[in-house]
Steps between C-alpha positions, in 0.01 A plus 500: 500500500219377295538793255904409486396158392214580245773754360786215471248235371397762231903560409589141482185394316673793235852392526442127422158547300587332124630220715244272259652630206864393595571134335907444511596860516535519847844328714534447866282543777173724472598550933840648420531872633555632201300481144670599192292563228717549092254691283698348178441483130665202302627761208634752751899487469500636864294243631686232354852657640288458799363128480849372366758731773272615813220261562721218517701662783121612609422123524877393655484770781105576594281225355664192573561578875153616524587863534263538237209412243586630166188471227538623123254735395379518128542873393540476120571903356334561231828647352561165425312333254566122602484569872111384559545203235801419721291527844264296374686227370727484808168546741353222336816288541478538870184365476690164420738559780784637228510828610878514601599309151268713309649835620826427480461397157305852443789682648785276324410573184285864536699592178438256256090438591516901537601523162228280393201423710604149524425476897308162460782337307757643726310361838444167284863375535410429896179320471379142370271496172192459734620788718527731204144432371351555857686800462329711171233378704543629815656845359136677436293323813354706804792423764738590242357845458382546835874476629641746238227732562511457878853600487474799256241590739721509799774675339324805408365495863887536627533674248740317279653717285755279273625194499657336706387628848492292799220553757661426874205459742603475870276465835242642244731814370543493126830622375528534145837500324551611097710618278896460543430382870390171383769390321776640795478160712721590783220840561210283488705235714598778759123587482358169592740435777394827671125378473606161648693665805210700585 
């Protein structure tokens, strides 16, 4: 029994290790049965067919209810050469408590700062003068960095292999979903009620 419980300690202090690093990128309860973690990259096109179509629904169905705790990972692809400037800028706008506002403003207009690098500008239009200072700020300091890398760091534990993937962690099982999956609501749906009637 003791050796269960050592083992279990050991798997949860994995599962919900990085807890430190999460500042307004987590919603619902951290008790819900089910943890959903989105490995997601502002200039991915996927990911942002995700945030604007399935994570709403996500939210609506599993999050609100407290069916589950969904946190955004920062998992900027190198194939994208704005993707860590727009981590950063929309990590360090959590640390204001503007992470929702900041990444929807990433995601609504991926094309045009995409285009340009403009990221800061682009997350500007939802924060006061004094919030955008703190921001440039904020954008290079340790808990910043720590987060992004924390979360790179996990996904090539899973391993995360593109963008977006969602990590589904259950009684301490870890189910990884990529690729077309993702973006197929009613499968991942389907999936998450089986996990819930077990």
């Amino acid at each position: 029994m003791k050796l269960r419980a050592a083992v279990l300690f050991v798997l949860a202090a994995r599962v919900f290790s990085g807890a430190e690093n999460i500042k307004g990128n987590a919603f619902g309860n951290p008790a819900a049965p089910i943890m959903i973690e989105v490995f997601s990259d502002f200039q991915c096109p996927a990911c942002k067919l995700l945030h604007d179509t399935e994570i709403p629904r996500l939210m609506k169905e599993y999050v609100i209810p407290g069916k589950a705790y969904l946190i955004y990972r920062y998992f900027p692809l190198d194939m994208h050469p704005y993707g860590r400037k727009a981590a950063e800028v929309v990590a360090a706008a959590a640390q204001l408590g503007k992470y929702e506002q900041a990444a929807d403003a990433a995601f609504a207009k991926q094309q045009e700062w995409g285009a340009t690098g403009k990221i800061e500008e682009t997350v500007d239009n939802v924060l006061t003068a004094g919030e955008q200072q703190k921001l440039r700020a904020l954008m290079q300091a340790p808990a910043v960095q720590q987060a992004i890398a924390h979360d790179v760091s996990e996904g090539y534990a899973v391993p995360v292999t593109g963008t977006p993937t969602l990590l589904v962690t259950y009684r301490l099982k870890r189910y990884p979903i990529g690729g077309r999956e993702v973006l197929k609501y009613e499968w991942v749906k389907a999936m998450l009620d089986d996990l819930l009637s077990k």
